[in-house]
Gaussian input, Z-matrix of N, CA and C with variables (Angstrom, degrees):
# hf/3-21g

backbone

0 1
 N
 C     1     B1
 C     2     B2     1     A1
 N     3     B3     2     A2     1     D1
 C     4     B4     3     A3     2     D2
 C     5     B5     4     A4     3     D3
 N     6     B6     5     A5     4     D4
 C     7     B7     6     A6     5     D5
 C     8     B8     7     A7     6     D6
 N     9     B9     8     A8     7     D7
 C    10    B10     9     A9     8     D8
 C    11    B11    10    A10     9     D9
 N    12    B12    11    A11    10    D10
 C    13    B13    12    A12    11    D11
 C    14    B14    13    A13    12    D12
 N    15    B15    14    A14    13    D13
 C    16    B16    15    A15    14    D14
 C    17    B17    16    A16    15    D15
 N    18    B18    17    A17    16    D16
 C    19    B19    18    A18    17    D17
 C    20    B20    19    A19    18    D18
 N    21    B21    20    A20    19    D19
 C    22    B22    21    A21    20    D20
 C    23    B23    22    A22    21    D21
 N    24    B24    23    A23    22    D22
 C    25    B25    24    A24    23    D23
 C    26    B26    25    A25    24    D24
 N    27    B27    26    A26    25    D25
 C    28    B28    27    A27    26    D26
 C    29    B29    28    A28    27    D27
 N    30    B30    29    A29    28    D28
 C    31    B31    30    A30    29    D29
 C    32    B32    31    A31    30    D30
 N    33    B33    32    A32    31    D31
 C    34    B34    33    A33    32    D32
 C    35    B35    34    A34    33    D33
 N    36    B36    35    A35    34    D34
 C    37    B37    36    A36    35    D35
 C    38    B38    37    A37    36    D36
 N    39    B39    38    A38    37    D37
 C    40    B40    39    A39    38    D38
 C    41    B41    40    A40    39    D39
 N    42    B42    41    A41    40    D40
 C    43    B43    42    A42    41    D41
 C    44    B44    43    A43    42    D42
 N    45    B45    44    A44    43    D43
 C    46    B46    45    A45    44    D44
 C    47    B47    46    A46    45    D45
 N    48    B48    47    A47    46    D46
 C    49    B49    48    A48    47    D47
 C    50    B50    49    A49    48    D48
 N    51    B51    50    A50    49    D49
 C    52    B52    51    A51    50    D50
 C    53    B53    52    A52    51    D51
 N    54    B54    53    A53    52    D52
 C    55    B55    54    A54    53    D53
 C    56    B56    55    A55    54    D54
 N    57    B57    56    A56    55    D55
 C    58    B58    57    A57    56    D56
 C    59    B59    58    A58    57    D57
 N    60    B60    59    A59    58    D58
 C    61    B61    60    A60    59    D59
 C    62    B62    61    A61    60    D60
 N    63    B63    62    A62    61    D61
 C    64    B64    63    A63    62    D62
 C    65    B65    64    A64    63    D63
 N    66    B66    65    A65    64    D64
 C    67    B67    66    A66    65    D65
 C    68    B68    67    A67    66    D66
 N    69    B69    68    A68    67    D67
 C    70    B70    69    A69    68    D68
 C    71    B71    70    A70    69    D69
 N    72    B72    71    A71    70    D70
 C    73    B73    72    A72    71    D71
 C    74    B74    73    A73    72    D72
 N    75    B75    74    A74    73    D73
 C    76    B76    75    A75    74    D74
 C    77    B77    76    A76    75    D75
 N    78    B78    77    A77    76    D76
 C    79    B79    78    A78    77    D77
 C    80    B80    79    A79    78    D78
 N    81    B81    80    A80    79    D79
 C    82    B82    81    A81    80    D80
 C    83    B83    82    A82    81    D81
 N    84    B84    83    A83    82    D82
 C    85    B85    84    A84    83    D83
 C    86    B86    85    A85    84    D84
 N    87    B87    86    A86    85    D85
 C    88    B88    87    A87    86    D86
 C    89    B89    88    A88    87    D87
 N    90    B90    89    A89    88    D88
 C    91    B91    90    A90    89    D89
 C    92    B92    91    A91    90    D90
 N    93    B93    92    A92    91    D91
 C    94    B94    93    A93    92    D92
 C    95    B95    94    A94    93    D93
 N    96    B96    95    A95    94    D94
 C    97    B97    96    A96    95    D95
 C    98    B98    97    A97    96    D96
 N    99    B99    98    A98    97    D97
 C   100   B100    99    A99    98    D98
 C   101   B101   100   A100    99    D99
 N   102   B102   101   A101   100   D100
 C   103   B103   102   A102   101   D101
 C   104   B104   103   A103   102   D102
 N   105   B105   104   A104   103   D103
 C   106   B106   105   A105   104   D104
 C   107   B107   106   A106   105   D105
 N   108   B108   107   A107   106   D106
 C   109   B109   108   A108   107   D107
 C   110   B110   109   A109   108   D108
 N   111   B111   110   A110   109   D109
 C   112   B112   111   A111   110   D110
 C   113   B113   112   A112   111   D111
 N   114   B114   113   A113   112   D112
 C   115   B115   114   A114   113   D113
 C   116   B116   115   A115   114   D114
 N   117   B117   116   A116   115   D115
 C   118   B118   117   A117   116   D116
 C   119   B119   118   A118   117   D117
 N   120   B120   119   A119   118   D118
 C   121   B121   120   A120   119   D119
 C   122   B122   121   A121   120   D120
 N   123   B123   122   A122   121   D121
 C   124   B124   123   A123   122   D122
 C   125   B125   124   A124   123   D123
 N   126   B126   125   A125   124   D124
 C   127   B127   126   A126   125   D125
 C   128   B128   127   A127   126   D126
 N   129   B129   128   A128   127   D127
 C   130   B130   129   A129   128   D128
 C   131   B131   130   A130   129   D129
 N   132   B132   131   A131   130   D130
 C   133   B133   132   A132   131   D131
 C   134   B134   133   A133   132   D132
 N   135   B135   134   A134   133   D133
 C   136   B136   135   A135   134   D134
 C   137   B137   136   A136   135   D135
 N   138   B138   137   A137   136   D136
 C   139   B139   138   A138   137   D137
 C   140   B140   139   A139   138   D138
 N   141   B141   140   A140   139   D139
 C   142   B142   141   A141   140   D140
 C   143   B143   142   A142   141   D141
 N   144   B144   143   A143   142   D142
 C   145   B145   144   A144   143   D143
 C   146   B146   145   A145   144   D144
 N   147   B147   146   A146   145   D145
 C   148   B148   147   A147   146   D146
 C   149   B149   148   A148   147   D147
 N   150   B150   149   A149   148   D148
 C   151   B151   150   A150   149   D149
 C   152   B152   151   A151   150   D150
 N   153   B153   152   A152   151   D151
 C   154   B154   153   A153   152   D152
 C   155   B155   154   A154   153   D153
 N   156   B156   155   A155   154   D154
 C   157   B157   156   A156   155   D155
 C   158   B158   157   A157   156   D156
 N   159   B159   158   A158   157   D157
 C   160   B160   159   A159   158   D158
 C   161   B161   160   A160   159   D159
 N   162   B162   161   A161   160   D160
 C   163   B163   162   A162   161   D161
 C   164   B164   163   A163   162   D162
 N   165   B165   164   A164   163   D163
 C   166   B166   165   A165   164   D164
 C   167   B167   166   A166   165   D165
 N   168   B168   167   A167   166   D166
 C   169   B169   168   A168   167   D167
 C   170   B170   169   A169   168   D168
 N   171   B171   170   A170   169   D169
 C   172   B172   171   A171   170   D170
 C   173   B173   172   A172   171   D171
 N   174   B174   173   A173   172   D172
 C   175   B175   174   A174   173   D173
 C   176   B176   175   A175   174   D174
 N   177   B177   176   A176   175   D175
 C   178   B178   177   A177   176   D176
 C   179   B179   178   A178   177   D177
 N   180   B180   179   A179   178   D178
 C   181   B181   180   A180   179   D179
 C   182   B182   181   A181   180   D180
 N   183   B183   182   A182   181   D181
 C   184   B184   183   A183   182   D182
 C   185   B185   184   A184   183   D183
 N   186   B186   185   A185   184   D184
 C   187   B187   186   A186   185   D185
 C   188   B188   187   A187   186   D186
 N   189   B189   188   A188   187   D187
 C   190   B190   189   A189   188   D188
 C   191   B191   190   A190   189   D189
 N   192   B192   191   A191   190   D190
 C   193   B193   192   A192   191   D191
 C   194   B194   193   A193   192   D192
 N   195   B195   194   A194   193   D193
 C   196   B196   195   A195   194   D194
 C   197   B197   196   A196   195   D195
 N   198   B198   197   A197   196   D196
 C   199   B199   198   A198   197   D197
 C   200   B200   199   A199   198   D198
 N   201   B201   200   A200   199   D199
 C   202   B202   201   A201   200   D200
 C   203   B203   202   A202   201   D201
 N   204   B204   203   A203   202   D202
 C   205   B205   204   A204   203   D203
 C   206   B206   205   A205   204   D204
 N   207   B207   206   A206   205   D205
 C   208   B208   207   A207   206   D206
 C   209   B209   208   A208   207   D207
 N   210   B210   209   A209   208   D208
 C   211   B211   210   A210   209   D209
 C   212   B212   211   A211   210   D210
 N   213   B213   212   A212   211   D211
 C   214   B214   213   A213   212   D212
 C   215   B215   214   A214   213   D213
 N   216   B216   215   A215   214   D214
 C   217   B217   216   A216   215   D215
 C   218   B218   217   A217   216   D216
 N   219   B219   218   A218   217   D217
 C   220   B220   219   A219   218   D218
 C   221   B221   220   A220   219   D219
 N   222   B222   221   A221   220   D220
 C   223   B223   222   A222   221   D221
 C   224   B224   223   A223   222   D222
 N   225   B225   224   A224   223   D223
 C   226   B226   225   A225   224   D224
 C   227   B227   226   A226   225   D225
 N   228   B228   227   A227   226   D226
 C   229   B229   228   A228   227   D227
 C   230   B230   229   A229   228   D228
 N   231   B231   230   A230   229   D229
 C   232   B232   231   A231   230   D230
 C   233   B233   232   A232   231   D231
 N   234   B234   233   A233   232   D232
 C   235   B235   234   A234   233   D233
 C   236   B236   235   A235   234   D234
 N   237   B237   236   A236   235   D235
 C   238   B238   237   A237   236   D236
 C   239   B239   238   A238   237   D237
 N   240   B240   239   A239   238   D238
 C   241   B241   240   A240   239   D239
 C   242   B242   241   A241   240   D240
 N   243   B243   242   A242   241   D241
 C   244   B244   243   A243   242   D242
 C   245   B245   244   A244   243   D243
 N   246   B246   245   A245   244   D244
 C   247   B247   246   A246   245   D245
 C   248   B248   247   A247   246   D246
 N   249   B249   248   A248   247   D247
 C   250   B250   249   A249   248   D248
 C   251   B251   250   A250   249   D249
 N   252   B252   251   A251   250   D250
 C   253   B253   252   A252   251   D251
 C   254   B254   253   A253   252   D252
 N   255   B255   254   A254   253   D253
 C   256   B256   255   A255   254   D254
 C   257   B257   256   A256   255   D255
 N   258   B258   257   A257   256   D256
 C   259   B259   258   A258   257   D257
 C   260   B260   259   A259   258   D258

   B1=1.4498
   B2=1.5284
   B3=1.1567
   B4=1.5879
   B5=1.5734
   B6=1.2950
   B7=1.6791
   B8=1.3910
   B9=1.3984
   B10=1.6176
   B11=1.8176
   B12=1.2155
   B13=1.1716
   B14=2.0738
   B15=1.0004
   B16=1.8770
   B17=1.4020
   B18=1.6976
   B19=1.5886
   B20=1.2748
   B21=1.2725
   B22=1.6124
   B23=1.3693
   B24=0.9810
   B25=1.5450
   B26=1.7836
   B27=1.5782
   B28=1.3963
   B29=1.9468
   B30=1.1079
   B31=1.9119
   B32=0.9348
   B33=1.7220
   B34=1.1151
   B35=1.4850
   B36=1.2806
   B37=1.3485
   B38=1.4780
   B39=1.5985
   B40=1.0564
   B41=1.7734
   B42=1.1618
   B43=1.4683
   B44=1.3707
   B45=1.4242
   B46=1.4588
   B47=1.7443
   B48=1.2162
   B49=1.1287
   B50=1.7867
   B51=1.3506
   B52=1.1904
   B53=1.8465
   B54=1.6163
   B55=1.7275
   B56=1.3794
   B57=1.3727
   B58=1.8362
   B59=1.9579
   B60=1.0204
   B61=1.2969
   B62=1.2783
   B63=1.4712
   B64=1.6177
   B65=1.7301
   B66=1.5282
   B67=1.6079
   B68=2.0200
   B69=0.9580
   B70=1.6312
   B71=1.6992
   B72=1.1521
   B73=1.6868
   B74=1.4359
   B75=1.2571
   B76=1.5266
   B77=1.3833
   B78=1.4604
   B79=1.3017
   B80=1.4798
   B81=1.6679
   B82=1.5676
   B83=1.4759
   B84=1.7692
   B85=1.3009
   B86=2.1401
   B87=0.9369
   B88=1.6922
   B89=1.0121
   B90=1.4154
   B91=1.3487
   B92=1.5066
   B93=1.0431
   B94=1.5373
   B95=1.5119
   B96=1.0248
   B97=0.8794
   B98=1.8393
   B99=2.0336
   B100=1.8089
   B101=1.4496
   B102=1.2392
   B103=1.6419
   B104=1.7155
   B105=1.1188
   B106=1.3636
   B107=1.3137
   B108=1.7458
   B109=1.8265
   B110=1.0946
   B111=1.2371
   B112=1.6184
   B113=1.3959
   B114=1.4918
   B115=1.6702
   B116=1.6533
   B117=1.1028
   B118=1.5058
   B119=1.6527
   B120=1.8293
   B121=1.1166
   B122=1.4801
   B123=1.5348
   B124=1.1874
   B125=1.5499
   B126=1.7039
   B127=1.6274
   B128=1.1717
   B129=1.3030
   B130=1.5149
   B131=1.5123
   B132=1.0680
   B133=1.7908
   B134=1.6875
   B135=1.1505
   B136=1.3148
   B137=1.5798
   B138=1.5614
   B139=1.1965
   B140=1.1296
   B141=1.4556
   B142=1.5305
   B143=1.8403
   B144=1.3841
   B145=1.7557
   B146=1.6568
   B147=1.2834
   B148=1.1288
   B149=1.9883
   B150=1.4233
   B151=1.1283
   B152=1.3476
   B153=1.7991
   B154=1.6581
   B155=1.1753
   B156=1.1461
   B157=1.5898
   B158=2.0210
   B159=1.8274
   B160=0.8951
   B161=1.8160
   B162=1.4227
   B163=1.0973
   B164=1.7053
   B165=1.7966
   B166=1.4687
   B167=1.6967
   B168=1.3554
   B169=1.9260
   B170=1.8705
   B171=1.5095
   B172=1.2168
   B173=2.1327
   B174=1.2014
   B175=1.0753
   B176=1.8692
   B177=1.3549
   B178=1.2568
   B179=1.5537
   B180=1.5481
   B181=1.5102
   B182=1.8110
   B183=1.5965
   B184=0.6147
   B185=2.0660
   B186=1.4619
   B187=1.1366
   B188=1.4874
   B189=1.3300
   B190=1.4401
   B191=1.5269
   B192=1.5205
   B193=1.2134
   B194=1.7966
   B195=0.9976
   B196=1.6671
   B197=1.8624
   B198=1.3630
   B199=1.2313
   B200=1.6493
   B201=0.8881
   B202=1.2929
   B203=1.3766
   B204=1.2071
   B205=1.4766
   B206=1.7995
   B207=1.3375
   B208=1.3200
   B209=1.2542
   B210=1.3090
   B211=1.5350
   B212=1.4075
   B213=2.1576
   B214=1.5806
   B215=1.8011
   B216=1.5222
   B217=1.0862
   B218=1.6150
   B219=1.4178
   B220=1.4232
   B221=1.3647
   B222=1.6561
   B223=1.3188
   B224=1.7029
   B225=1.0000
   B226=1.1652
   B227=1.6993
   B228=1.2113
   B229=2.0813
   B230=1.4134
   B231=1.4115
   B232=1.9445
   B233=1.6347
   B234=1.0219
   B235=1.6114
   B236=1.7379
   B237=1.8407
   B238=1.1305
   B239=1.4347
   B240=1.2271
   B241=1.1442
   B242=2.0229
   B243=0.8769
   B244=2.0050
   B245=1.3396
   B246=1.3595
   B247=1.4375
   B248=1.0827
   B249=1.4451
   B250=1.4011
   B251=1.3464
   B252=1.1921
   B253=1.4042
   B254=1.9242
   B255=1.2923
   B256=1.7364
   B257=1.5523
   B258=1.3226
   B259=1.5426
   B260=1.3156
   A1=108.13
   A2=113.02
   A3=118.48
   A4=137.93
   A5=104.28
   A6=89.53
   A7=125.24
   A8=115.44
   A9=115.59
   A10=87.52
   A11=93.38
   A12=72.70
   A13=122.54
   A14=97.78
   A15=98.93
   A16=117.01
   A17=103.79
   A18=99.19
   A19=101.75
   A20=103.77
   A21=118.41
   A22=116.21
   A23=113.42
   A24=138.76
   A25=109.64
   A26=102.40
   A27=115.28
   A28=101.58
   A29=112.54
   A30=102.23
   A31=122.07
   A32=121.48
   A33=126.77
   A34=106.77
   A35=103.35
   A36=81.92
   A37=96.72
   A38=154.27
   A39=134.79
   A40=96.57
   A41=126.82
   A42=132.36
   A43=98.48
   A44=123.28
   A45=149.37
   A46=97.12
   A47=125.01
   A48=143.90
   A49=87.55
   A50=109.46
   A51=126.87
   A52=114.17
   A53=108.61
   A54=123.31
   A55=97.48
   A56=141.54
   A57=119.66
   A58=82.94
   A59=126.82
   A60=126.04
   A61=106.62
   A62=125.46
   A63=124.54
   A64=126.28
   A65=98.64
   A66=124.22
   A67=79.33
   A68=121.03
   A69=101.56
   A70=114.29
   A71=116.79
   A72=101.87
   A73=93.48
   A74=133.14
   A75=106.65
   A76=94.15
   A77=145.78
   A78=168.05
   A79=120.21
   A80=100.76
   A81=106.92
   A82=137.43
   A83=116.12
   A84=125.57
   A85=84.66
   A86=120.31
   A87=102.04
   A88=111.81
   A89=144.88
   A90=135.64
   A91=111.94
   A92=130.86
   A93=155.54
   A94=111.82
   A95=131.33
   A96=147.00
   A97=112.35
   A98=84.96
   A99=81.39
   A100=123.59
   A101=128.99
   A102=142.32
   A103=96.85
   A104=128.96
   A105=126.14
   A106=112.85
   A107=108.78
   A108=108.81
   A109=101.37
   A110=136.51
   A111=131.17
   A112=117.12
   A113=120.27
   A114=128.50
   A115=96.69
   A116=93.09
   A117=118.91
   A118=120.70
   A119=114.09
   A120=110.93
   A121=92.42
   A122=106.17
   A123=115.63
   A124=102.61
   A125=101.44
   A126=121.59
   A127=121.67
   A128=117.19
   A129=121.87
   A130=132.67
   A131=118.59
   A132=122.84
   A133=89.23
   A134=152.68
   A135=134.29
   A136=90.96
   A137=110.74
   A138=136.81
   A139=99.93
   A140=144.93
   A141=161.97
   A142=97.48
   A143=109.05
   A144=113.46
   A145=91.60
   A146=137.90
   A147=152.96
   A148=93.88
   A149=107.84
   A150=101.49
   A151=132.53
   A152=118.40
   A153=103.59
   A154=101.53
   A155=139.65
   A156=131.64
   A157=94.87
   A158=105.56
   A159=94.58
   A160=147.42
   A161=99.89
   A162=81.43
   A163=162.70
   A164=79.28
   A165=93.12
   A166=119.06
   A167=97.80
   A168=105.85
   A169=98.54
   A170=108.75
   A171=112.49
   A172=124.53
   A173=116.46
   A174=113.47
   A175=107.15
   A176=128.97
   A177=127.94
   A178=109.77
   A179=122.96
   A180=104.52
   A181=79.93
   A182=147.06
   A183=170.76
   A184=98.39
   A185=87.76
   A186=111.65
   A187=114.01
   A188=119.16
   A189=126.94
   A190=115.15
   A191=128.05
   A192=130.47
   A193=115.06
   A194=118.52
   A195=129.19
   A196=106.71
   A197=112.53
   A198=98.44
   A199=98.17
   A200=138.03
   A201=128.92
   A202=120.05
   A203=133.33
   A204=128.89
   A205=84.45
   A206=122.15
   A207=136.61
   A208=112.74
   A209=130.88
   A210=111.91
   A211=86.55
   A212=124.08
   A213=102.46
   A214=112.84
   A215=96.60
   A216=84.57
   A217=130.64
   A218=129.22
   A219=117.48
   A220=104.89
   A221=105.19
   A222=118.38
   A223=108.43
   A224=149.44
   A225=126.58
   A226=127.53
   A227=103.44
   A228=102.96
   A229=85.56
   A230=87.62
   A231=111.91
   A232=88.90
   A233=138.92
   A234=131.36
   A235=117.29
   A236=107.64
   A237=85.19
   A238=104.40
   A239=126.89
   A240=153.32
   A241=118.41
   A242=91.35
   A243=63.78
   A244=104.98
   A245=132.94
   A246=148.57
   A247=99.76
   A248=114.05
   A249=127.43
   A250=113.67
   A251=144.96
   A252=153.72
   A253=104.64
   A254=104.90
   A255=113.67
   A256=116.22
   A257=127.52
   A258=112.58
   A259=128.60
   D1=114.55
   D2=166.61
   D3=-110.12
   D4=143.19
   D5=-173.85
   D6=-77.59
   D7=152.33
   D8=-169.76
   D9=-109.21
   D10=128.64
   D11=156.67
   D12=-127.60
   D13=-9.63
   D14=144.65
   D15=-28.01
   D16=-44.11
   D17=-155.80
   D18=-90.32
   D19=-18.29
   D20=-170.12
   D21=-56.72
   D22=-28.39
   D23=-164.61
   D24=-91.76
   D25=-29.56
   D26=-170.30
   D27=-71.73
   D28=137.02
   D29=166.75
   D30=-111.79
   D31=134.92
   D32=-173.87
   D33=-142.93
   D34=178.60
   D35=-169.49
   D36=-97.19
   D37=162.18
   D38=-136.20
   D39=165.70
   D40=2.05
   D41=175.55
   D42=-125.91
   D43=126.01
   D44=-168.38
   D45=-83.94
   D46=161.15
   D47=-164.35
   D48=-68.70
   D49=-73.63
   D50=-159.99
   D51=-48.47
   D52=-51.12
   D53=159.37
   D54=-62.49
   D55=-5.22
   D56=-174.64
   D57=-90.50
   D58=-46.38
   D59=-157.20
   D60=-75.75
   D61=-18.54
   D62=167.84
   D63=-102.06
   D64=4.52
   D65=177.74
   D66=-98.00
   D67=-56.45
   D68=-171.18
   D69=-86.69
   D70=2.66
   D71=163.76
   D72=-99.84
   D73=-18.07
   D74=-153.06
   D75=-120.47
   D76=27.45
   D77=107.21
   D78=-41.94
   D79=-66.78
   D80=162.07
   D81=-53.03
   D82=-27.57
   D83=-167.84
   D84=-100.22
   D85=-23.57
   D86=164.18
   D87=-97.49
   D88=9.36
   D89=157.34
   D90=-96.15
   D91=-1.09
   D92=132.59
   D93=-52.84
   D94=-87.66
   D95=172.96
   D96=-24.94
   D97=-74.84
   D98=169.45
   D99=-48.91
   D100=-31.89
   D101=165.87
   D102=-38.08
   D103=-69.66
   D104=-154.39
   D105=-101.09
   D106=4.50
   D107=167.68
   D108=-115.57
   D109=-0.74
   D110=-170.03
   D111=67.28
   D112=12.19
   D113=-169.57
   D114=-80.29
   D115=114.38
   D116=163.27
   D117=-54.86
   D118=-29.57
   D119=-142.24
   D120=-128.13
   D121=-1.95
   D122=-171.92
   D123=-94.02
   D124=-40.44
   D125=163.84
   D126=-46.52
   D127=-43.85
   D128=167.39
   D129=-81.78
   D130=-17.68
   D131=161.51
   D132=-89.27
   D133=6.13
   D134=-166.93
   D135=-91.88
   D136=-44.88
   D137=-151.38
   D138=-84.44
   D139=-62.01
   D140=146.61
   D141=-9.41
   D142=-76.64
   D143=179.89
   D144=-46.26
   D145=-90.69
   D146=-155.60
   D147=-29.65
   D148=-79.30
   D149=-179.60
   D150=-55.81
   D151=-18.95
   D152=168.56
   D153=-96.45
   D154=13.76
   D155=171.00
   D156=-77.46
   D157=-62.58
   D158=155.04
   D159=-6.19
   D160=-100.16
   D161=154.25
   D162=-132.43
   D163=61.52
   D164=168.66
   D165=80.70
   D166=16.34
   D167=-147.69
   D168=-144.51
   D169=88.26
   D170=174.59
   D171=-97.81
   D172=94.30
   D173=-155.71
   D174=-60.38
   D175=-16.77
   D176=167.61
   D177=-78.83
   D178=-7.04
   D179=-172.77
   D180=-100.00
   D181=-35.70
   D182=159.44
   D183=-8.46
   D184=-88.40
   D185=176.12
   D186=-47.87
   D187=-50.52
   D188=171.79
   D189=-70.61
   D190=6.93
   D191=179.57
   D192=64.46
   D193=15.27
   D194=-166.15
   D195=-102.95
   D196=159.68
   D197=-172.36
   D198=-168.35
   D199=118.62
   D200=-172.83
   D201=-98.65
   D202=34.91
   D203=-131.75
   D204=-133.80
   D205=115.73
   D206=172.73
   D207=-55.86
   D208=143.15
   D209=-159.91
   D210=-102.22
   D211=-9.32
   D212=-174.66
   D213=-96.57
   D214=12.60
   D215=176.65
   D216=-80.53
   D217=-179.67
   D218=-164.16
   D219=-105.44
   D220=157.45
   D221=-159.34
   D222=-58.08
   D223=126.24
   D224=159.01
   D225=-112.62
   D226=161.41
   D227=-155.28
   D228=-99.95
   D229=-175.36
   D230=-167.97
   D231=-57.67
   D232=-62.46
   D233=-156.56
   D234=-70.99
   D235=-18.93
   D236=-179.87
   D237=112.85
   D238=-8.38
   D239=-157.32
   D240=-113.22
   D241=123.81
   D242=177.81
   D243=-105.31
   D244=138.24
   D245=164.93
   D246=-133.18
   D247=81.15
   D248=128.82
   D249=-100.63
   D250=-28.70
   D251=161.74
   D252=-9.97
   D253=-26.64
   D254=-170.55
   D255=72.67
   D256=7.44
   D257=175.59
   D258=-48.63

């Protein structure tokens, strides 16, 4: 397995519903954490998880061609929300 890194650079969306929800607790509980140890480094992977959970866009799964994202799962919009329903 080798890294691309062309592709790496490319965004997609590439974080599955299910990894977005454990990129934002387990981002949040070390950016917590870094808060009350003063860890700098703990602050910054807290922040890193938080933001590709965000949005959905991991440039090492990217680069590594990997993608965890269920193809039956449902579409979801900028909020988090699904409107496909058509209202």
């Amino acid at each position: 397995m080798s890294f691309d890194f062309k592709r790496a650079i490319k965004k997609e969306v590439n974080v599955g519903l299910n990894e977005q929800k454990i990129r934002y607790g387990a981002g949040s509980v070390l950016l917590l954490i870094s808060v009350f140890l003063g860890n700098i480094a703990l602050l910054l992977i807290g922040i890193v998880l938080v933001a590709t959970g965000f949005t959905r866009w991991c440039p090492v799964y990217s680069g590594l061609n990997r993608t965890t994202v269920d193809p039956n799962e449902p579409a979801k919009a900028c909020c988090g929300h699904d409107h496909s329903h058509g209202h």
